[in-house]
N, C-alpha and C positions, 0 to 999 in steps of 0.2 A: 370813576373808580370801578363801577360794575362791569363798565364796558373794558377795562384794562384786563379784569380778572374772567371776562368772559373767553377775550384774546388768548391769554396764556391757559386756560381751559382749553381752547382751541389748538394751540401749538400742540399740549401734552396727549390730546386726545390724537392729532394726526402723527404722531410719533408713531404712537400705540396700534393706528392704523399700519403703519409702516413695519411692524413688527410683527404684522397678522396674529393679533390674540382675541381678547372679548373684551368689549366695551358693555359695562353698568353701567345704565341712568337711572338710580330712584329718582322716582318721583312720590308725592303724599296717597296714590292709589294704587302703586302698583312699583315693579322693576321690573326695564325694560334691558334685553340682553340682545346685543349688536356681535355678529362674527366681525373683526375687522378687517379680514380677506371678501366679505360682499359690502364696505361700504366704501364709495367715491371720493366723498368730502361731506364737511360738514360747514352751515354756514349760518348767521342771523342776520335780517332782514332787517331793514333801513334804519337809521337814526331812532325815529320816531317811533318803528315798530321793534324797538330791541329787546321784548321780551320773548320773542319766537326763534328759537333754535331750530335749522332745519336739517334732518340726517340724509344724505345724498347714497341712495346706493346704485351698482354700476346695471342693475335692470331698468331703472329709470323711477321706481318708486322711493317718494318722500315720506321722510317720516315728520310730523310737525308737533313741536313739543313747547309750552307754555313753559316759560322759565320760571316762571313765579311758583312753578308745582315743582320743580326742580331739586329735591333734598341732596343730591350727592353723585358725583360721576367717579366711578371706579372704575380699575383696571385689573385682571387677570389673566395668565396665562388660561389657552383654550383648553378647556374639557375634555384629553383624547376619547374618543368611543372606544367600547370596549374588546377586545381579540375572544376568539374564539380558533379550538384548535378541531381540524376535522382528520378521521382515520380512514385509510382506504378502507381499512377492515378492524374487526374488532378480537378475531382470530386468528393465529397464525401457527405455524407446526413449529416446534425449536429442533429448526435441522440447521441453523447457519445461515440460510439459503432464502426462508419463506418468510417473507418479509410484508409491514405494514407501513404505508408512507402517507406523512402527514402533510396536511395543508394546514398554515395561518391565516386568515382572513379575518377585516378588521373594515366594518362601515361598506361591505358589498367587494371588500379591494383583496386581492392574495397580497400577504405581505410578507411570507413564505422566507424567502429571503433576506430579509431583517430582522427577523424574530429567530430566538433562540430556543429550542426542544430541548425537554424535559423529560428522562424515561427512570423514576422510581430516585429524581433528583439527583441524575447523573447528567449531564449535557451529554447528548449524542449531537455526531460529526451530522453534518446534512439534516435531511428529512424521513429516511430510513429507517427501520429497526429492524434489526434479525439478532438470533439470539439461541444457545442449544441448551438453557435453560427452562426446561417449563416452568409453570407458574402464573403469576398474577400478577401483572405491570400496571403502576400507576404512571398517566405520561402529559403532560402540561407544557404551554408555552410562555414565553415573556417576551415583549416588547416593553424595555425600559424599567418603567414603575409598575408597567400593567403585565395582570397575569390571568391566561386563562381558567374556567373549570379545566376539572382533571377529567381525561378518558379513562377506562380501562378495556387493558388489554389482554387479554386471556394466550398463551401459549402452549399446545396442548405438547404432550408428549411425543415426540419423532418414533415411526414404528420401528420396533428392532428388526432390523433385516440383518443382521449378522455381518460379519467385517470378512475383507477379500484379502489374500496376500499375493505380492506379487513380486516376483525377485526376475532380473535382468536374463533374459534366453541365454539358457545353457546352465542355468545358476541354482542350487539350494541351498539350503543353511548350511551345509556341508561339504560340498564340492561345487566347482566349477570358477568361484573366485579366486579375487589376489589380494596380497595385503605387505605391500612391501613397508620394509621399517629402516629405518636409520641404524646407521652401525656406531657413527662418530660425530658426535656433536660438535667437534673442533672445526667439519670441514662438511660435513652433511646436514647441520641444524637449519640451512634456511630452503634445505629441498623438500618437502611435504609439496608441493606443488608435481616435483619430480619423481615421487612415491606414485601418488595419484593418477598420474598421466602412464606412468611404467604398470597402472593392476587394469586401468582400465583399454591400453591399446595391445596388452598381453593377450585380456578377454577378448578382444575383437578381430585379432587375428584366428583368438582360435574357432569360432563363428566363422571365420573367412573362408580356412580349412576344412572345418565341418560341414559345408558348403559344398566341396570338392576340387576346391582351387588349391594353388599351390603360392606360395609366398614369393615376392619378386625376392631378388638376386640384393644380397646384402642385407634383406632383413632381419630388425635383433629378435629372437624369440629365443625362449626357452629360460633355464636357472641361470643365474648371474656366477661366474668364475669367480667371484672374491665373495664376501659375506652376505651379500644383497638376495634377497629370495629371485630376482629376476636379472637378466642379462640387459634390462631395460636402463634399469637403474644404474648398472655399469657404466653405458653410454651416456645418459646424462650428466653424469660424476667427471666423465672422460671430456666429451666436448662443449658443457659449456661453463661458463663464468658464475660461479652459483654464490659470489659475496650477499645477493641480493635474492630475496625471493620471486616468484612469480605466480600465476596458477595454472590450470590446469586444460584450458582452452589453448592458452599460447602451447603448452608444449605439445600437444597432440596433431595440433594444427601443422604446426613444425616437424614435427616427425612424419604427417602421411604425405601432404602437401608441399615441401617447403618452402611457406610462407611464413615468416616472421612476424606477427602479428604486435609486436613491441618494437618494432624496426625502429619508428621515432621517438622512444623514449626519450627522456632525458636521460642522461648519461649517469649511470651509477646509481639508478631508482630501480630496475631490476634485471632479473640474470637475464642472460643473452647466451649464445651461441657464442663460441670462439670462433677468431678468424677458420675459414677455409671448412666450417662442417656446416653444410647448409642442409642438410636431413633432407625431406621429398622420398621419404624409403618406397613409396608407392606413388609418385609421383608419375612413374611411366605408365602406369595402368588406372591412374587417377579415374579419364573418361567412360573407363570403360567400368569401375566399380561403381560409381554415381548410379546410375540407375537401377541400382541392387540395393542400394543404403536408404535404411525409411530418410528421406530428404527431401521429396516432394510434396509437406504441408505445410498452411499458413497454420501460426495461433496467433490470435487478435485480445489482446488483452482492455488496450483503449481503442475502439477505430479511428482507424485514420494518426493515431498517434503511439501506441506501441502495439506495432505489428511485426511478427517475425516469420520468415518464410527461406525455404530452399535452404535450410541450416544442415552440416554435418556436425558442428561445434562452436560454440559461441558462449559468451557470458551473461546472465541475467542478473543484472543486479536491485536487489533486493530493498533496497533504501525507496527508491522508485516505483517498483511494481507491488511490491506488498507492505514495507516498511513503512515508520515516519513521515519519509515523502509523498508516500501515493494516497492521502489524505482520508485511508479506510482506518474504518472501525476495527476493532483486533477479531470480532467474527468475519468478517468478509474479508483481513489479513489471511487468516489460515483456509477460508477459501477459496480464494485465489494461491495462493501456496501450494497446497493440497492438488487442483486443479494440474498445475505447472507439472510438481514432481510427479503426480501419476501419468502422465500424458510423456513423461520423458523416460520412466522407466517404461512403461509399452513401448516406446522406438528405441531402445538402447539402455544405455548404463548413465550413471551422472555421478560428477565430483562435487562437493561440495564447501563454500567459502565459509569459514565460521570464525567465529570470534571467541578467544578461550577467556569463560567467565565475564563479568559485565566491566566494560570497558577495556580488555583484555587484547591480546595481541591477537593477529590473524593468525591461520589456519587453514589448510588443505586435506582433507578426509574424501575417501570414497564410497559411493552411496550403492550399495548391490540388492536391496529389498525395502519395502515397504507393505503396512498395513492400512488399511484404511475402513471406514466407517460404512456398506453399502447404502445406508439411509441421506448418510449426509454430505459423503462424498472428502470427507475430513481426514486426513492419515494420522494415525494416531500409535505407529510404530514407525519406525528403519533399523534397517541393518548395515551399518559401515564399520569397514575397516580403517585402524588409522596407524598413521606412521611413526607416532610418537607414545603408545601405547608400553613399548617395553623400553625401558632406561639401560639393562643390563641383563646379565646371562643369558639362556637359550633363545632365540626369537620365535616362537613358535606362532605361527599365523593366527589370530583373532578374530573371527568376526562379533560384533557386540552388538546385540539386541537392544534396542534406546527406545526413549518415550518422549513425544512431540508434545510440548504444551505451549500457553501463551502464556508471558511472563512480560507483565509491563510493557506492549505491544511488540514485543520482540518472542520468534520463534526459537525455544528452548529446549535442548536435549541433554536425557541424563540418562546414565546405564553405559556411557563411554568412559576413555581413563579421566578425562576430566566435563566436569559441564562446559556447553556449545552454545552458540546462539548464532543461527544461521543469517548467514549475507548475503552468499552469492549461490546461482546455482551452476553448474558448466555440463549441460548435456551434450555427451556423443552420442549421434546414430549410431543402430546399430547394423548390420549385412547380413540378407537374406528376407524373408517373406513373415515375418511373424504379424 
């Protein structure tokens, strides 16, 4: 019977091995604790000697243990060792920017990436912190049931260097923009794309001219013949299909180049060109205005994975490079943001994709200035014009002072005719040496 019960002691115990946890053996002097990831087997010695249990582990040493001292064989899950969380530093400036990054280490091992960061009992994204907060961070890790001490982290105050404004060559808060608006909502409500693309290639023609060139042969410039503040907006009204919206890259693109950048839509997802107007208004002088248009830089936002180079006009979309998708924290959202739009108003003008109110419909506005933070590199003004501003009577051109904040990880503007929360961005170069 002892020897039945020593068997099935035997089974349960090599289970338990099999499940690498900790094997107890009291015995009447002492308890004895086996990891069962270092033992081999276990076994008892012949008929006659059945009182000797012997513990096998896989370095080659035996443990030998008298059954008769034998009180009780338990089982428990292993012991984990405990985490500890390490700070690059224990200081950092709150500009956004200056950041402290943690390591988890657990039993000599980084375990960094299995472990989840703690800053003041918020989980932060990664192992990062920045932050334009000064103050006093408390910041801790957890693996599972274990949790580390708490660091602290000290952020001191970012020096005031005073804020830069910077509005698009040629432009002040008062002259040199456009702000084209819609006349009729029956036939003009899905053009803001078309607004947008008619204030910003208005601007860059006249940069063109200001330059001392002279406009090819058929180009639209100037006030628009019917209600439209520009001759811009005419021609888009005229030749293309506008049941559908668009933004503001396709049409610009279309207009100096003509290239259809939507050529393989799906059919009746957005406006298009009418048969027989294929735009290219600059088309014949294309090569020869390229090497005059800031167009010869890269920005590298991930390398090797979003990099942009040799652009006159393209789309950045925003879900990806600073939104939800691109898996940043909402301070390093509005710095990289920040980054993008001031780096595109120094080379020209930008349109921009917005969403009216939270979960709201799209949107096309144009972006003609910006303020920004010099410490932190943060914009924390623009100045756009929109095309849905005035519902009725006189349309007198608007530019609207707005304020940039972060709103639920989403960039949010207010001081325009309705609250924005930005998507996309659409920078033109702009012509000439700035």
């Amino acid at each position: 019977m002892k020897k039945i019960l020593l068997i099935i002691a035997l089974c349960f115990i090599t289970n338990y091995i099999n499940a690498q946890n900790e094997i107890l053996i009291h015995t009447s002097s002492e308890t004895m604790i086996f990891n069962s990831s270092d033992v081999d087997s276990l076994t008892f010695k012949s008929e006659q000697e059945l009182k000797k249990m012997l513990i096998h582990k896989h370095d080659g040493e035996i443990t030998e243990i008298d059954r008769s001292e034998i009180d009780s064989i338990k089982f428990r899950a292993a012991q984990e060792k405990p985490i500890e969380l390490l700070a690059s530093t224990t200081s950092i400036i709150a500009n956004g920017t200056d950041a402290v990054t943690f390591t988890v280490m657990q039993d000599g091992n980084d375990i960094t990436n299995v472990a989840e960061i703690f800053v003041n009992n918020n989980k932060i994204n990664g192992n990062k912190f920045v932050t334009y907060t000064a103050g006093t961070y408390k910041a801790y890790a957890k693996k599972g049931d274990l949790k580390s001490e708490e660091i602290t982290i000290t952020a001191e105050q970012a020096p005031d260097l005073g804020k830069t404004i910077l509005f698009a060559e040629g432009v002040t808060p008062t002259s040199g923009w456009y702000d084209v608006n819609k006349i009729d909502y029956s036939t003009d409500i899905n053009m803001c794309w078309a607004a947008t693309s008619s204030n910003i290639i208005q601007w860059w023609q006249d940069r063109y001219v200001a330059a001392g060139n002279e406009l090819p042969a058929g180009a639209i410039s100037g006030k628009g013949t019917s209600s439209y503040e520009l001759a811009l907006m005419d021609m888009y009204k005229e030749q293309w299909n506008n049941e559908r919206g668009a933004d503001a890259s396709h049409g610009v693109t279309w207009y100096f180049e003509g290239r259809n950048l939507q050529e393989y839509a799906s059919a009746g997802s957005c406006a298009q060109p009418l048969p027989g107007n294929d735009g290219g208004y600059f088309a014949s002088v294309w090569d020869e205005i390229l090497p005059h248009v800031y167009h010869d830089y890269t920005h590298v936002i991930v390398p090797d994975v979003i990099e942009f180079d040799n652009l006159i006009t393209r789309e950045y979309n925003g879900y990806s490079i600073w939104g939800n998708g691109s898996g940043l924290s909402n301070p390093e959202r509005l710095t990289t943001f920040s980054g993008l739009l001031i780096e595109f108003m120094r080379r020209g003008v930008c349109g921009l994709g917005v969403s009216i109110g939270t979960g709201g419909g799209l949107h096309s506005i144009t972006l003609w200035g910006c303020e920004y933070d010099n410490a932190t590199g943060i914009v924390t003004k623009i100045w756009l014009a929109d095309s849905d501003d005035i519902k009725s009577g006189p349309r007198t051109p608007i530019l609207h002072e707005c304020t940039i904040s972060m709103d639920g990880g989403s960039i949010r503007v207010d001081g325009a005719a309705q609250t924005y929360y930005i998507t996309q961005l659409f920078p033109v170069s702009g012509y000439g040496s700035r």
